[in-house]
C-alpha positions in Angstrom: 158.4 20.2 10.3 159.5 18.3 7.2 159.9 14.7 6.4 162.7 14.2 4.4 163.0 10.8 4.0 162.1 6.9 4.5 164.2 4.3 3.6 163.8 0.7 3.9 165.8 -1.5 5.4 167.8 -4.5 4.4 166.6 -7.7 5.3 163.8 -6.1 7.6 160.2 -6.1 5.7 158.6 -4.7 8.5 161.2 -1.9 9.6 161.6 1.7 8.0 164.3 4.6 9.1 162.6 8.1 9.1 164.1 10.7 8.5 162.9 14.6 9.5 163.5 18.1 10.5 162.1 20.0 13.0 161.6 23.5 13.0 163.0 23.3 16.8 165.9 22.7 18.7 166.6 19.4 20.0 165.9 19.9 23.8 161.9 20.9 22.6 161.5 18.1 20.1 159.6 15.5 22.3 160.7 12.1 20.0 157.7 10.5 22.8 155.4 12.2 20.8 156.2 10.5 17.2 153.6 7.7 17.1 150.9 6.5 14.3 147.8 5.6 15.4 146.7 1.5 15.3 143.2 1.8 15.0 141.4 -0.3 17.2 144.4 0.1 20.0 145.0 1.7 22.9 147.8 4.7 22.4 149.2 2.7 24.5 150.1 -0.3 22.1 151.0 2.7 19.1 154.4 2.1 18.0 157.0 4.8 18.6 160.9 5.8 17.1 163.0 3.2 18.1 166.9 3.5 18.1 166.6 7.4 17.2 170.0 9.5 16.1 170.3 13.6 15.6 172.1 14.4 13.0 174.2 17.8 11.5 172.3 20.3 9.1 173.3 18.3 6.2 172.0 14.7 7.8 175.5 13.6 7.1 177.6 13.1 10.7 175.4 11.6 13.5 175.8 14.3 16.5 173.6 12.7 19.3 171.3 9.8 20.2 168.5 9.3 23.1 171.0 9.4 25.6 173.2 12.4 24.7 170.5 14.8 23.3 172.6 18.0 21.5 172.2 21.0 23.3 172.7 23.5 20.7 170.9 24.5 16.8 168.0 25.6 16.4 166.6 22.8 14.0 166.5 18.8 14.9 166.9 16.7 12.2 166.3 13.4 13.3 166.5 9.8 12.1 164.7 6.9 13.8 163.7 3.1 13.1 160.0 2.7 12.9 158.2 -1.2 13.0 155.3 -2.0 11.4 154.7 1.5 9.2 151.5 1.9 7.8 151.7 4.1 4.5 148.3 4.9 4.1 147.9 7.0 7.8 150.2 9.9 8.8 152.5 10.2 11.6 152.0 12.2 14.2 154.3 14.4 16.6 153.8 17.1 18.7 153.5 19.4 15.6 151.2 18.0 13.2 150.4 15.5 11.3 153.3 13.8 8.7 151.7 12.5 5.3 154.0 9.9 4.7 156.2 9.1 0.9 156.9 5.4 -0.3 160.4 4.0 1.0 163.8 4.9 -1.1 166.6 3.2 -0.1 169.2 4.7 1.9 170.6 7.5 0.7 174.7 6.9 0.7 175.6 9.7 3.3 173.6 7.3 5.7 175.1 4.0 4.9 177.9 2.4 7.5 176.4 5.0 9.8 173.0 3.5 11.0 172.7 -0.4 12.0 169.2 -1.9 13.2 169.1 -3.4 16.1 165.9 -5.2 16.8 164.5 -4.2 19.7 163.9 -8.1 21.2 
């Protein structure tokens, strides 16, 4: 597993798209699983990918979302809103553990291709 990216987002402080590949194809990639611990909180209350998108090989064309899950590859690379990111704990997912990079901002073969929609 490999995070590739986080970006920020415009005009949402408190909103991040993550970007990663998994070493596995998409119908044994549990997206349930992604969550950073709030420490203090039930699992319960963790926050978890919101709005997630799979993406080609080169994270350029958008090839499925949580309701039409590709059925073919044998990587995932996946992007997904995340609220409330705290940079100095990892992510976790069925895997391991994610150390996590400061935010870029969004590289162009994403832009026009990703809109947040808060969740409210």
């Amino acid at each position: 597993m490999e995070l590739i990216g986080i970006y920020t987002v415009d005009n949402n402080p408190d909103v991040h798209l993550v970007e990663v590949m998994f070493d596995d194809p998409p119908d044994k990639v549990d997206v349930g699983q992604i969550t950073q611990e709030i420490k203090g909180q039930p699992q319960s209350n963790w926050q978890s990918p919101w709005d997630e998108k799979y993406l080609d090989d080169k994270g350029e064309t958008i090839i499925g979302d949580y309701f039409d899950i590709p059925k073919d590859g044998d990587k995932t690379r996946l992007v997904f809103f995340f609220h409330d990111l705290d940079f100095s704990r990892p992510l976790l997912t069925q895997q391991r553990e994610l150390a996590l990079t400061k935010p870029t901002l969004l590289p162009d073969r994403l832009k026009d291709k990703l809109i947040y929609e808060s969740p409210d």
